[in-house]
MITORTOR-627663 format. One record per residue: residue number from 0; residue in three letters; x, y, z of N, C-alpha, C in turn. Coordinates in pm, 1 decimal, padded with zeros to 6 digits. Example, Ala and Ser with C-alpha at 12.3 -4.5 7.8 and 13.67 -1.06 7.14 Angstrom:
2
@num = 0 residuo = ALA neast = 01319.0 nnorth = -00569.0 nup = 00780.0 caeast = 01230.0 canorth = -00450.0 caup = 00780.0 ceast = 01320.0 cnorth = -00330.0 cup = 00780.0
@num = 1 residuo = SER neast = 01285.0 nnorth = -00225.0 nup = 00708.0 caeast = 01367.0 canorth = -00106.0 caup = 00714.0 ceast = 01290.0 cnorth = 00003.0 cup = 00787.0
This chain:
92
@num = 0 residuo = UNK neast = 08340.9 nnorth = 10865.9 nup = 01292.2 caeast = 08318.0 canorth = 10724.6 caup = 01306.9 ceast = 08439.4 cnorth = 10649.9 cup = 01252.7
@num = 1 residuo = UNK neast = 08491.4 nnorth = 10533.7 nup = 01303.9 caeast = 08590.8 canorth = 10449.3 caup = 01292.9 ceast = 08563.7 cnorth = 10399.4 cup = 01129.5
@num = 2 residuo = UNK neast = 08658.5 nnorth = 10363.3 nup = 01092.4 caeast = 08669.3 canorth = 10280.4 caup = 00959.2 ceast = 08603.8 cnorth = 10121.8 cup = 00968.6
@num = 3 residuo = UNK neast = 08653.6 nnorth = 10052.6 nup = 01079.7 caeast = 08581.3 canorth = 09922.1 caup = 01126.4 ceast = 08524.7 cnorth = 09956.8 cup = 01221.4
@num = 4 residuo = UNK neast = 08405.0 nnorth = 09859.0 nup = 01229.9 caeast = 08313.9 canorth = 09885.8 caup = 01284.1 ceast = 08270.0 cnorth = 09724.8 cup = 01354.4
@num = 5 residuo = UNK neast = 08248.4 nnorth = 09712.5 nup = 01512.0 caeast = 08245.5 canorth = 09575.9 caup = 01602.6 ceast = 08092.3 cnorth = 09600.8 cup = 01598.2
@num = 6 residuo = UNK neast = 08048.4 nnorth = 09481.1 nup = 01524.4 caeast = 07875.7 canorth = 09482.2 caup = 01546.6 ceast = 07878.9 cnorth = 09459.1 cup = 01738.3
@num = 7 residuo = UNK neast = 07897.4 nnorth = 09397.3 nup = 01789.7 caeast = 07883.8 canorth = 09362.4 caup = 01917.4 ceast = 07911.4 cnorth = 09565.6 cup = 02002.2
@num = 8 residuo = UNK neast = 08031.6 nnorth = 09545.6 nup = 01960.9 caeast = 08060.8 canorth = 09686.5 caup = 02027.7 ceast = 07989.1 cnorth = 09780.7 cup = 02003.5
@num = 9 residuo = UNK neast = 07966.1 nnorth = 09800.4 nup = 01865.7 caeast = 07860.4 canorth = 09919.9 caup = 01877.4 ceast = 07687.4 cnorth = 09894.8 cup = 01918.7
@num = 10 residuo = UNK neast = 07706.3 nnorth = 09768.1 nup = 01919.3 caeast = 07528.4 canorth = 09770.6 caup = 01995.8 ceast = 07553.7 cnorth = 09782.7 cup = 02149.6
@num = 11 residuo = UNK neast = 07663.1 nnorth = 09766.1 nup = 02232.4 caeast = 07698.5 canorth = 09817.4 caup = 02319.4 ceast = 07660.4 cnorth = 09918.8 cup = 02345.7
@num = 12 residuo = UNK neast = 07780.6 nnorth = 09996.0 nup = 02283.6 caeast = 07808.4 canorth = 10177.7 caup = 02311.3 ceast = 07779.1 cnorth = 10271.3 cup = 02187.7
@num = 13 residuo = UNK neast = 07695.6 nnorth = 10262.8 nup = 02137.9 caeast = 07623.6 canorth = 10323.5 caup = 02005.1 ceast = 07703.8 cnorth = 10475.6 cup = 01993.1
@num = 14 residuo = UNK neast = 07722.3 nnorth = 10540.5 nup = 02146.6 caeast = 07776.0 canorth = 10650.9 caup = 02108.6 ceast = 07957.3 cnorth = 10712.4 cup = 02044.6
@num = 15 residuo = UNK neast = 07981.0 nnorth = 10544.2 nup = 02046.2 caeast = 08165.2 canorth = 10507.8 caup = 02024.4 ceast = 08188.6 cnorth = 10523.4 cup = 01929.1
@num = 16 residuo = UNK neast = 08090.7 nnorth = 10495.4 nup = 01817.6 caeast = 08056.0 canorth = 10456.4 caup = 01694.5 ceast = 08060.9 cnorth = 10537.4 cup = 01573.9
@num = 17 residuo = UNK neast = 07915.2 nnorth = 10581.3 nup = 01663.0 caeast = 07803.6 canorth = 10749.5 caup = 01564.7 ceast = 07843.9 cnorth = 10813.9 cup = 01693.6
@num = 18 residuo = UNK neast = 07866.1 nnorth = 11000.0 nup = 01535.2 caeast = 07811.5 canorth = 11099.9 caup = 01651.3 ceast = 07695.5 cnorth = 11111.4 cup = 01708.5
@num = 19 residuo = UNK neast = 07598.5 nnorth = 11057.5 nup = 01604.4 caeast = 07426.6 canorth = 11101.9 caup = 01623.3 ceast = 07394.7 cnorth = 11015.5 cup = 01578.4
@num = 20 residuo = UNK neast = 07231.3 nnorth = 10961.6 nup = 01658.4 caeast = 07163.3 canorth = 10827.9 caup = 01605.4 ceast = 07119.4 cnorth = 10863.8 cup = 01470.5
@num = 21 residuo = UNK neast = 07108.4 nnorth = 10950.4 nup = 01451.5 caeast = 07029.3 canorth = 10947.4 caup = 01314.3 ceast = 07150.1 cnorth = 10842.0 cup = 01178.7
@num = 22 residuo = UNK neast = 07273.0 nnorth = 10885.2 nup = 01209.1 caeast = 07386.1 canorth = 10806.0 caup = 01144.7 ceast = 07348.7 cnorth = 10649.1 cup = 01135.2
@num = 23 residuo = UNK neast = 07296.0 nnorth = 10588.6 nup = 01251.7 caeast = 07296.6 canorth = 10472.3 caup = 01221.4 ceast = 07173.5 cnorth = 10416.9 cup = 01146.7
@num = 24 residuo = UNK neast = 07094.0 nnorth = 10492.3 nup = 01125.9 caeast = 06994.3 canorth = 10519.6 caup = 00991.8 ceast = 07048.6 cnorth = 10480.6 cup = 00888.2
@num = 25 residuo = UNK neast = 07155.0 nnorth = 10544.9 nup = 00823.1 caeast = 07255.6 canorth = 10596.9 caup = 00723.4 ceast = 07369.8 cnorth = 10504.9 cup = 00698.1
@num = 26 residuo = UNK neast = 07392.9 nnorth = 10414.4 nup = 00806.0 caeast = 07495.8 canorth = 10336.1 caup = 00813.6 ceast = 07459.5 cnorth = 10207.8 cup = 00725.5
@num = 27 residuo = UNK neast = 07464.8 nnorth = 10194.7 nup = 00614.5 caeast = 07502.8 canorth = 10051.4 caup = 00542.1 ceast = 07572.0 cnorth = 09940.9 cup = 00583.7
@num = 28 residuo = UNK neast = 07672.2 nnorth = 09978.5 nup = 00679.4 caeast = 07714.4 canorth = 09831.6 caup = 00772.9 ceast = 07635.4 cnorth = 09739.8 cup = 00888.1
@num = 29 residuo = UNK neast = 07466.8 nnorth = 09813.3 nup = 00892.3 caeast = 07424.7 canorth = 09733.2 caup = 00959.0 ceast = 07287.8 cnorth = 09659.2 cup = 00880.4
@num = 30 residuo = UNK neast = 07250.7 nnorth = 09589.6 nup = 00919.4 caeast = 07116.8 canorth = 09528.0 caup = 00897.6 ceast = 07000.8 cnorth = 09559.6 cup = 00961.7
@num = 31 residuo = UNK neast = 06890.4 nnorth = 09546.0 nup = 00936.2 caeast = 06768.9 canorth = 09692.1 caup = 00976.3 ceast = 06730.8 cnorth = 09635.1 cup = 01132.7
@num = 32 residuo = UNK neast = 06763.8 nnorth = 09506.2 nup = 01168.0 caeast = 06773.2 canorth = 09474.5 caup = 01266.7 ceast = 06883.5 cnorth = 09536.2 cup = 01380.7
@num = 33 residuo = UNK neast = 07000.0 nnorth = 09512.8 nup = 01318.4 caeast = 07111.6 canorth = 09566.0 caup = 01411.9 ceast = 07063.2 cnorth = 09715.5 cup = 01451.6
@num = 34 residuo = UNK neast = 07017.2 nnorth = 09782.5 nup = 01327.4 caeast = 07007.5 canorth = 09901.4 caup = 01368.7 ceast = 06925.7 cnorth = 09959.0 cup = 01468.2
@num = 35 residuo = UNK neast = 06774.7 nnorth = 09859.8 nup = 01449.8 caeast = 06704.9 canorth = 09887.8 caup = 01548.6 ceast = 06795.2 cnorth = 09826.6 cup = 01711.6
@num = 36 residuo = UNK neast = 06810.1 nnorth = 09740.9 nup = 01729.3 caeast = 06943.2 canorth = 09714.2 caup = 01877.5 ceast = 07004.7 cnorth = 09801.8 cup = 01921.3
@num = 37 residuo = UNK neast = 07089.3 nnorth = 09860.0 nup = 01775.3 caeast = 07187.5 canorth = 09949.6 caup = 01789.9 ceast = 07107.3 cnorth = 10070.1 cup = 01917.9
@num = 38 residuo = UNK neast = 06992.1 nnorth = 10088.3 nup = 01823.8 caeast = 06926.8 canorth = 10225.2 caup = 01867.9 ceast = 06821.2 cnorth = 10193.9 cup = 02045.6
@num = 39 residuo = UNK neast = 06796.4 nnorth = 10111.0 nup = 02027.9 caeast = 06732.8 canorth = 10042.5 caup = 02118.2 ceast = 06838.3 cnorth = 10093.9 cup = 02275.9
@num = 40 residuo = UNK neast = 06959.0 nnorth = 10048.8 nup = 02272.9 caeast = 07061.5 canorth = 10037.4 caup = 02321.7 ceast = 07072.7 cnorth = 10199.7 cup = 02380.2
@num = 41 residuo = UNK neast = 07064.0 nnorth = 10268.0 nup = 02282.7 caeast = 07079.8 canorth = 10432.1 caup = 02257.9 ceast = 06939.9 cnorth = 10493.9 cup = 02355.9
@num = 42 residuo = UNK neast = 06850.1 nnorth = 10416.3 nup = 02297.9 caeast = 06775.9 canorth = 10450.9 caup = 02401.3 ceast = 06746.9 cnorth = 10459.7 cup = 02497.4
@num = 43 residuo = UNK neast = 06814.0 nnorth = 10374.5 nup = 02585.1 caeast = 06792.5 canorth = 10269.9 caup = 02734.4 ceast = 06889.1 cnorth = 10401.5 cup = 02751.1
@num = 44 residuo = UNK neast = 06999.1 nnorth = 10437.9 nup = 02695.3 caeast = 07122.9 canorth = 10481.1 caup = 02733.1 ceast = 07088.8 cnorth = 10627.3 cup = 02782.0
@num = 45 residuo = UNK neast = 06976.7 nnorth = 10673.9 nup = 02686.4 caeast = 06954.5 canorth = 10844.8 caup = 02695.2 ceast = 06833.6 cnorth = 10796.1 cup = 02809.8
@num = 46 residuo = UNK neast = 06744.4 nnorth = 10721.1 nup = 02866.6 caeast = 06685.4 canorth = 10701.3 caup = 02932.9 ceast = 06793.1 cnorth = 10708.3 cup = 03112.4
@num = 47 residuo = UNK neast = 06854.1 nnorth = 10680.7 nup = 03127.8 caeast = 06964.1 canorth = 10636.4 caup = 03183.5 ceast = 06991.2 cnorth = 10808.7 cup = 03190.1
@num = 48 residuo = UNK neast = 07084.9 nnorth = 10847.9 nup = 03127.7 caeast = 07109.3 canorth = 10998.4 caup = 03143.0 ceast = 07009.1 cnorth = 11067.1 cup = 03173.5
@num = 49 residuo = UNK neast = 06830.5 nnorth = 11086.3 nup = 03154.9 caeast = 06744.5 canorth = 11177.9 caup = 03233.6 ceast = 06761.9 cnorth = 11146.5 cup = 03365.5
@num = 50 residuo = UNK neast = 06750.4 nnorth = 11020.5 nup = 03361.5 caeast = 06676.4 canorth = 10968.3 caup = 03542.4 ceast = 06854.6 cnorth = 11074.7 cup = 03598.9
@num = 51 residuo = UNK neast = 06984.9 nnorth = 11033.9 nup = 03598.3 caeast = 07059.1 canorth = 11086.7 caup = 03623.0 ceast = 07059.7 cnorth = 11238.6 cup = 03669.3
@num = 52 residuo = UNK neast = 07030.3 nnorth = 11320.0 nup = 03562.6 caeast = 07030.0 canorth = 11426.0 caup = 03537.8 ceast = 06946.1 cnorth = 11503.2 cup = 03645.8
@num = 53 residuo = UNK neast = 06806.6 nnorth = 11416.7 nup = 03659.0 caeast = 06665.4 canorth = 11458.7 caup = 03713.9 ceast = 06785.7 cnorth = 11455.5 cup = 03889.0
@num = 54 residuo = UNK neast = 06841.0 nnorth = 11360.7 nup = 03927.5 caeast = 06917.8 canorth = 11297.7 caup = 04072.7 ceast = 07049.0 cnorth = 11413.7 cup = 04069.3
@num = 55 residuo = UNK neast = 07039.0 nnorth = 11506.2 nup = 04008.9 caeast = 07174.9 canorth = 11576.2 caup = 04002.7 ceast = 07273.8 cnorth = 11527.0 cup = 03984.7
@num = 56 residuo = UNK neast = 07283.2 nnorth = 11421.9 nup = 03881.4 caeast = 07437.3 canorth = 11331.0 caup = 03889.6 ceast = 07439.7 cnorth = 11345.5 cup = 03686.8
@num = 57 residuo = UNK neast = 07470.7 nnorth = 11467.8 nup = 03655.9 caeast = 07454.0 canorth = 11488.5 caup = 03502.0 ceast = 07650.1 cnorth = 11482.9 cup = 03519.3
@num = 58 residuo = UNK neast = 07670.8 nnorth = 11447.6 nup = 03404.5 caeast = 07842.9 canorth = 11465.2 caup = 03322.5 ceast = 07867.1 cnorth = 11426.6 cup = 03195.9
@num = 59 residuo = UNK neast = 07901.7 nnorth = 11576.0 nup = 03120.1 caeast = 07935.9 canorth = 11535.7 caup = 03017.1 ceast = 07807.1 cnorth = 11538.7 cup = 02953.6
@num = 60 residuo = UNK neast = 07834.7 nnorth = 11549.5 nup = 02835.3 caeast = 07729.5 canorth = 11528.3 caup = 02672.7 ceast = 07646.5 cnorth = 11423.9 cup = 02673.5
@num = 61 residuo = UNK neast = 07527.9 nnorth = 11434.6 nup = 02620.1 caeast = 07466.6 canorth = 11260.4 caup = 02587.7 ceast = 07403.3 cnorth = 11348.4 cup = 02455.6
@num = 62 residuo = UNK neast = 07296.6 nnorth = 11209.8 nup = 02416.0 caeast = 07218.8 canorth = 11233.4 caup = 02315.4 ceast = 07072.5 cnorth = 11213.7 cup = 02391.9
@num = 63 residuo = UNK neast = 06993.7 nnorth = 11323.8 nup = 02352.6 caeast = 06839.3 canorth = 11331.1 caup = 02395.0 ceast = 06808.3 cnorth = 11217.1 cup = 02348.1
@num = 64 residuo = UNK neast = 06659.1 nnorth = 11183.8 nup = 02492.4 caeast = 06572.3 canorth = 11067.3 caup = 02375.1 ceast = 06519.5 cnorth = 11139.8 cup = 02273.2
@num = 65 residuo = UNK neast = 06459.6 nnorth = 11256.0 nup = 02229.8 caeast = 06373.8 canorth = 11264.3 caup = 02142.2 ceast = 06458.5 cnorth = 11246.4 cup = 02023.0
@num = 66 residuo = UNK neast = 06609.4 nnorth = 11251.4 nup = 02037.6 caeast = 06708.2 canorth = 11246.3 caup = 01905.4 ceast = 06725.4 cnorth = 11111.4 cup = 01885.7
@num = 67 residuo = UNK neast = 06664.1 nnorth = 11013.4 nup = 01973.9 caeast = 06724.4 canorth = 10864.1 caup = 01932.9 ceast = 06529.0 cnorth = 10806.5 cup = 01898.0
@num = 68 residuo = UNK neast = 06448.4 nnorth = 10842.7 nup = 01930.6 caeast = 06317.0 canorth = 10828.8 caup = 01881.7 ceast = 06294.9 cnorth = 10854.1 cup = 01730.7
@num = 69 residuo = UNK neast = 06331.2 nnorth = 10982.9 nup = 01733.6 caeast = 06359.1 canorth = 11014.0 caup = 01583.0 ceast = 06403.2 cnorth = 10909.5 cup = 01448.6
@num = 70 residuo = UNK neast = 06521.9 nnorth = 10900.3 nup = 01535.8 caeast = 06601.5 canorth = 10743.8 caup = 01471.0 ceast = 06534.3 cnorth = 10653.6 cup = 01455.5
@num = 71 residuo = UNK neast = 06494.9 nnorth = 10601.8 nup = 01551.9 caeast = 06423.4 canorth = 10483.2 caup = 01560.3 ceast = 06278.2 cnorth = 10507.7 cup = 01441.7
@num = 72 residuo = UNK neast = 06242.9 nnorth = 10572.3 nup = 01460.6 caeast = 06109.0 canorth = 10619.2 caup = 01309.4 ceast = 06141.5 cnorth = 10616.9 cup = 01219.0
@num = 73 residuo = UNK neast = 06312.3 nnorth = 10689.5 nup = 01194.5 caeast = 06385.2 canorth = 10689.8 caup = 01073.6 ceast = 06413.7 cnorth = 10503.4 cup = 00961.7
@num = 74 residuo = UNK neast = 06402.9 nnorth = 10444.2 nup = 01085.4 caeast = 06406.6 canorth = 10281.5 caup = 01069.2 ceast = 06323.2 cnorth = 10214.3 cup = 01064.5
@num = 75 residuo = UNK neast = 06199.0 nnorth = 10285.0 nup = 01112.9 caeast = 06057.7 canorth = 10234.9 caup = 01107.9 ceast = 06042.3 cnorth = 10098.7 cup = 01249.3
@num = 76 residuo = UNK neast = 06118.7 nnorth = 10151.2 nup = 01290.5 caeast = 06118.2 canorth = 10066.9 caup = 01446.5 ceast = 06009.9 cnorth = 10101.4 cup = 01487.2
@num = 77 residuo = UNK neast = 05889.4 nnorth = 10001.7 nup = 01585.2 caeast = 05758.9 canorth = 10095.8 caup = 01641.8 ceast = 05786.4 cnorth = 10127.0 cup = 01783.0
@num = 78 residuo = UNK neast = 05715.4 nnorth = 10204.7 nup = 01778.3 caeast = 05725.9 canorth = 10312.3 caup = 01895.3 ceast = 05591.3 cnorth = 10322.5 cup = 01986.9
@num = 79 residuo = UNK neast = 05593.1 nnorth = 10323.3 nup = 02090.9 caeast = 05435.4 canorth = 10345.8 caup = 02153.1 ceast = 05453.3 cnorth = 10471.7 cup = 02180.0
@num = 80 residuo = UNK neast = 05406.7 nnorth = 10554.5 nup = 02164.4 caeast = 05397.3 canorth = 10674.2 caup = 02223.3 ceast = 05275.4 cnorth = 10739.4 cup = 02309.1
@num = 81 residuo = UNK neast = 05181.3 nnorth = 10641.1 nup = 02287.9 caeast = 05106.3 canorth = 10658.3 caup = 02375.7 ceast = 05080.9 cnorth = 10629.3 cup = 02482.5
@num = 82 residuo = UNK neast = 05165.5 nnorth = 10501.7 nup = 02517.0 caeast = 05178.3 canorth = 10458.7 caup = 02654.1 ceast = 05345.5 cnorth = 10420.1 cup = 02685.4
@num = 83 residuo = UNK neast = 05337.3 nnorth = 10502.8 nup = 02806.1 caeast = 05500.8 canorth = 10493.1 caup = 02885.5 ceast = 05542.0 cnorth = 10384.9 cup = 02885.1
@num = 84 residuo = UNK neast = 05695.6 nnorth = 10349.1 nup = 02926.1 caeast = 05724.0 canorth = 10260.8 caup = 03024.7 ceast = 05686.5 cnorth = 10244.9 cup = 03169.3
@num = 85 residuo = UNK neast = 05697.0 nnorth = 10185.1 nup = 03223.4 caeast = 05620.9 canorth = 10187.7 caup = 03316.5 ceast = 05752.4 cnorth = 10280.8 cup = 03489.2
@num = 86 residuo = UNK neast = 05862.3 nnorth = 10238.9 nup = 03440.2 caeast = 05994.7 canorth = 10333.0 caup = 03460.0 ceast = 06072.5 cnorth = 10419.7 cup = 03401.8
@num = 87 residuo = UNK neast = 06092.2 nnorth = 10558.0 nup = 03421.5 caeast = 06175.4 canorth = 10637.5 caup = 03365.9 ceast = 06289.9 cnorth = 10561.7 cup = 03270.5
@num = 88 residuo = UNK neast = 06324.7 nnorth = 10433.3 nup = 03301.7 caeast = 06440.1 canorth = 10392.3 caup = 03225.6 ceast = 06425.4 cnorth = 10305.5 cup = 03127.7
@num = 89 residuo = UNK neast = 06305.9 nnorth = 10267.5 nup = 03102.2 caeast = 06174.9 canorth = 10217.4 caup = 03014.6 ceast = 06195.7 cnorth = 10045.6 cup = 03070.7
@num = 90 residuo = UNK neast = 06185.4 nnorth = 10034.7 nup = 03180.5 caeast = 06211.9 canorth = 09882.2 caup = 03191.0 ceast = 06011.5 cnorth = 09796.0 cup = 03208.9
@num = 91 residuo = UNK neast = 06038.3 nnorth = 09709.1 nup = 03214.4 caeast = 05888.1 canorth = 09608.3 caup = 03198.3 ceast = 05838.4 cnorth = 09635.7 cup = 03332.0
């Protein structure tokens, strides 16, 4: 991880940042808010890489959702887990 750190940029591209969501748990440069964004972001992102993956269009490394869920618990972000999104990419 970089020495400075772009709140904007890394709620962007979370993966520019951290190697692993769990880091931004760990990260003292954010606020428990940012972090949840941060991760939020991470999520949409690994959501984004299944649907891909499922279409045969995989490249390159990502981070699982269950590794950015994790995170997100780690922050006490809530989580439904009992009911989906209503799209693979978790949109409304």
């Amino acid at each position: 991880m970089t020495e400075f750190i772009s709140r904007s940029e890394a709620i962007r591209d979370p993966s520019r940042y951290f190697n692993h969501p769990l880091d931004v748990c760990h990260s003292a440069a954010f606020s428990h808010a940012e972090k949840i964004k941060i991760l939020r972001r991470w999520e949409y992102d690994a959501r984004e890489m299944e649907v891909a993956e499922e279409e045969n269009m995989s490249g390159g490394s990502f981070v699982h959702l269950d590794e950015v869920l994790k995170a997100l618990q780690c922050v006490n972000a809530e989580i439904d887990l009992d009911h989906g999104p209503p799209t693979k990419q978790g949109g409304e």
